[in-house]
One Martini backbone bead per residue (centre of mass of N, CA, C, O) as a GRO file, in nm:
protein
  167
    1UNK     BB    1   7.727 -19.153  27.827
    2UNK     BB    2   7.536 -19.292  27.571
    3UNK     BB    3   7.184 -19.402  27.639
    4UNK     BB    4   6.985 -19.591  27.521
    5UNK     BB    5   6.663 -19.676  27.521
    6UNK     BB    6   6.432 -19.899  27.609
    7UNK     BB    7   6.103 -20.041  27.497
    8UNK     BB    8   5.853 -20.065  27.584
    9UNK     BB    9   5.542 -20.216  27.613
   10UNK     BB   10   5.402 -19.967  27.566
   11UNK     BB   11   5.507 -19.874  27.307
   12UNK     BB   12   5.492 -20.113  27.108
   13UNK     BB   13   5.191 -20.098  27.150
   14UNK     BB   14   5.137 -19.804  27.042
   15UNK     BB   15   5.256 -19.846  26.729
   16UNK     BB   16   5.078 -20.089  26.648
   17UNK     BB   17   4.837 -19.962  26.662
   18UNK     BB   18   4.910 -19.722  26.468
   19UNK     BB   19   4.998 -19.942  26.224
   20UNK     BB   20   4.751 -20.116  26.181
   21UNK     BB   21   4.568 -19.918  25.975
   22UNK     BB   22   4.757 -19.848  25.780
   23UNK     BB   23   4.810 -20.106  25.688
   24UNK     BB   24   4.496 -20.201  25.615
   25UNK     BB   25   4.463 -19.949  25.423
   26UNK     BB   26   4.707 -20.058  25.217
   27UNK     BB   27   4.557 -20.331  25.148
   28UNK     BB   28   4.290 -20.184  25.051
   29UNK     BB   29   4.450 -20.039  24.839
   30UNK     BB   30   4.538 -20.308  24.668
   31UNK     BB   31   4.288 -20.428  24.555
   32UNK     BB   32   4.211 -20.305  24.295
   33UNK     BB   33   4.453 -20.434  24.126
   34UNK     BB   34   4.382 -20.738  24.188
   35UNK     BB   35   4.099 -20.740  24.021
   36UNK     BB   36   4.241 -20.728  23.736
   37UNK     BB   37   4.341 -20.973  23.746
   38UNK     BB   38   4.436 -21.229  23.535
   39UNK     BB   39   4.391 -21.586  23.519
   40UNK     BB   40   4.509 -21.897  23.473
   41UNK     BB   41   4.431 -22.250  23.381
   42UNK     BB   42   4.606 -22.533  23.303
   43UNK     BB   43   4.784 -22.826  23.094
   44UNK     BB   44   5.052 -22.964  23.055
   45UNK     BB   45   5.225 -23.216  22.891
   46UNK     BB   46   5.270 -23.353  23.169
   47UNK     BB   47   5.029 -23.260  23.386
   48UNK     BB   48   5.059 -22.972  23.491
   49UNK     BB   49   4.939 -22.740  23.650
   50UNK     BB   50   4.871 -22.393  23.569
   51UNK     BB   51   4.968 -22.064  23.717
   52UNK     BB   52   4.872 -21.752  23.530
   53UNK     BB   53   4.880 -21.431  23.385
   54UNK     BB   54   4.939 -21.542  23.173
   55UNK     BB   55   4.876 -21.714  22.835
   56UNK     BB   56   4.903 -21.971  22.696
   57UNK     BB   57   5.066 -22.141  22.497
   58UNK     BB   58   4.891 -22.133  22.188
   59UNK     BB   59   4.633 -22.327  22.216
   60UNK     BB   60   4.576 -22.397  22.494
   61UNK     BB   61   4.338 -22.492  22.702
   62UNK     BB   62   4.181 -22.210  22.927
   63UNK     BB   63   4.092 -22.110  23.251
   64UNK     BB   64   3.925 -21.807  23.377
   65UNK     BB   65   4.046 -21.639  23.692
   66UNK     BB   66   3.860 -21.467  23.916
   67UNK     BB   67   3.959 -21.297  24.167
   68UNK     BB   68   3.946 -21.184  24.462
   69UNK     BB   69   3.813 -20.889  24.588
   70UNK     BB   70   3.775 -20.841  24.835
   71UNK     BB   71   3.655 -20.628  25.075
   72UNK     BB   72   3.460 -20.414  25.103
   73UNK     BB   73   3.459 -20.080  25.212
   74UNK     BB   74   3.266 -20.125  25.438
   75UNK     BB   75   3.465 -20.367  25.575
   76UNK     BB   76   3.717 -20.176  25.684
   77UNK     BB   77   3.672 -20.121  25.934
   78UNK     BB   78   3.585 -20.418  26.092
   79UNK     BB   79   3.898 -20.519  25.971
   80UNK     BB   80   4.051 -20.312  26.188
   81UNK     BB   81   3.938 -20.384  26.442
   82UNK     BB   82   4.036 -20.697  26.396
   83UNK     BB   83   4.342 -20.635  26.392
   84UNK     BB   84   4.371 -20.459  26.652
   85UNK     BB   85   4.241 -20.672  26.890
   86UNK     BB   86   4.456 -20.889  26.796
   87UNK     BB   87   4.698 -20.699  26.929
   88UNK     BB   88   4.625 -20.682  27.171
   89UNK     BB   89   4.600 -20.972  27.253
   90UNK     BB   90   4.897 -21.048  27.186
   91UNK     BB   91   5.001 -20.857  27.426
   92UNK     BB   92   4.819 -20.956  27.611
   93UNK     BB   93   4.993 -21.226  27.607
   94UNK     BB   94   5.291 -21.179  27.637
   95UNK     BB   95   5.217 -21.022  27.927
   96UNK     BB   96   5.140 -21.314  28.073
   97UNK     BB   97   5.381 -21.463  28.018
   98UNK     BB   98   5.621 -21.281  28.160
   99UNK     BB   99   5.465 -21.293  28.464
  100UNK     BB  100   5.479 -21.611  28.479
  101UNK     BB  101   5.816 -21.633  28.436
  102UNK     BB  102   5.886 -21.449  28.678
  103UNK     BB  103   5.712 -21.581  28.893
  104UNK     BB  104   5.888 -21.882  28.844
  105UNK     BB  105   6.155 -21.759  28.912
  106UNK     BB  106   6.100 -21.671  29.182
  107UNK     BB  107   5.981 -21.947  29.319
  108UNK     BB  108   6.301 -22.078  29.257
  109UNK     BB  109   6.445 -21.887  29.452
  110UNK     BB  110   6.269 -21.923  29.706
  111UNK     BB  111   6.340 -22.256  29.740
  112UNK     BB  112   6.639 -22.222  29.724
  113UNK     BB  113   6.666 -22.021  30.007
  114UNK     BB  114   6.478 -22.284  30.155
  115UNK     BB  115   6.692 -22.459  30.120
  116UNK     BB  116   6.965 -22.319  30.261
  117UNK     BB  117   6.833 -22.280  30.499
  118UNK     BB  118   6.783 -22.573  30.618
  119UNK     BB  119   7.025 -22.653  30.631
  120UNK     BB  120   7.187 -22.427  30.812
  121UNK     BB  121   6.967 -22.516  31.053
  122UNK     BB  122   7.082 -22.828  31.093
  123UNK     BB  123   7.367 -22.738  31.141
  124UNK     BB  124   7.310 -22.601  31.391
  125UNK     BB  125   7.192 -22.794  31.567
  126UNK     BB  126   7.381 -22.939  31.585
  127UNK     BB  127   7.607 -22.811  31.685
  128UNK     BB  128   7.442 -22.731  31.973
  129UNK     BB  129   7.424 -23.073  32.067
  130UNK     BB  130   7.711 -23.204  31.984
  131UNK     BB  131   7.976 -22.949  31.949
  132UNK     BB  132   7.941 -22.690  32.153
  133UNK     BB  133   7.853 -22.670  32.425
  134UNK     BB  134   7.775 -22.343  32.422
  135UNK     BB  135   7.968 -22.229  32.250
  136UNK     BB  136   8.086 -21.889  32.100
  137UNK     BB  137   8.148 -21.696  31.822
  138UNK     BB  138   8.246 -21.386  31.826
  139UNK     BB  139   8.254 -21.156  31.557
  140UNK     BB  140   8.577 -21.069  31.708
  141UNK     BB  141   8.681 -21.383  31.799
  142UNK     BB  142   8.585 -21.428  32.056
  143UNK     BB  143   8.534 -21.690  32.323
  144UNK     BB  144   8.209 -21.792  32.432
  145UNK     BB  145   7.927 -21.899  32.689
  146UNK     BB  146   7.667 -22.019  32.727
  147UNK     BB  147   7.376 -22.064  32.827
  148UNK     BB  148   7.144 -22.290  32.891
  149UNK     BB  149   6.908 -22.098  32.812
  150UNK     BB  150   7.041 -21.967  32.567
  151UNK     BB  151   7.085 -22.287  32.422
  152UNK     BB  152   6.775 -22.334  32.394
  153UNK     BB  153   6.719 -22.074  32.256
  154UNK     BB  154   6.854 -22.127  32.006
  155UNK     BB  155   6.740 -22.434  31.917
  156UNK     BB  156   6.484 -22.311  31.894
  157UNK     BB  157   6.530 -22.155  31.663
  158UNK     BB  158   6.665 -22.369  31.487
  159UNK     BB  159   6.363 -22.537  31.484
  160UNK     BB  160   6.199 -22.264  31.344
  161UNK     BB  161   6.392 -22.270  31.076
  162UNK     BB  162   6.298 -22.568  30.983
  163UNK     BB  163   6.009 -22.529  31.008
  164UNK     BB  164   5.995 -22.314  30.753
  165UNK     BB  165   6.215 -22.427  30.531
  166UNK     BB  166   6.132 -22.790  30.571
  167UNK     BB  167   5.932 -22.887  30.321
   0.00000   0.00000   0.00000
């Protein structure tokens, strides 16, 4: 059977990073083609603000608004490193949701495990208490009886099992 690896939290993180200054890059480099464009703002026959690249129909009057030039190319480094930063930062945010989570996980498994065993060490309590008189099954099937002794320890362990699990 051929079987895909799954992608590990340090693969994806390795990606992002790689990815993280190209995307930067492509969008420095689309900044020159977006301040060439001109735009245009009027008010339609309705009142509608109108905001397009192309002019107004007829005569209406239209204000051209110059769009924002983006970042000088000086500041495209400290862009790239804020925007590393940033994904690191995410990534570094999402692993410890997850241990977090994990961690909540174990602690709600280990409360119901010492729920279960409380439970099973009151019942074998009172059973050695009340309806054992002793008497015990061995794991082969046959029955055999405690010593007082025998009795006392068992009891004792029950009693230290509650102590432990019944909180």
């Amino acid at each position: 059977m051929n079987q895909r690896s799954q992608p590990t939290d340090s693969t994806d993180r390795r990606l992002a990073l790689l990815l993280a200054p190209a995307l930067a890059g492509a969008w420095l480099a689309c900044t020159p083609a977006r301040t060439l464009a001109q735009l245009y703002r009027w008010v339609d026959e309705t009142g509608t603000t109108v905001y397009s690249q192309l002019p107004p129909p007829g005569s209406t009057p239209a204000a051209t608004i110059k769009p924002d030039a983006g970042p000088k190319p000086d500041q495209g480094a400290a862009a790239m490193e804020q925007l590393r930063d940033q994904v690191a930062e995410d990534f570094d945010h999402r692993d410890q949701q997850a241990r977090d989570a994990q961690a909540a996980g174990k602690q709600a498994a280990e409360q119901a495990a010492r729920q279960t065993n409380c439970e099973a060490a009151r019942k074998n309590l009172e059973t050695l208490k009340n309806h054992g008189g002793g008497r015990l099954r061995t794991p082969d099937g046959k029955t055999g009886f405690l010593s007082k002794d025998d009795l006392a320890a068992q009891q004792a362990q029950a009693h230290k099992q509650i102590e432990d699990n019944c909180r």
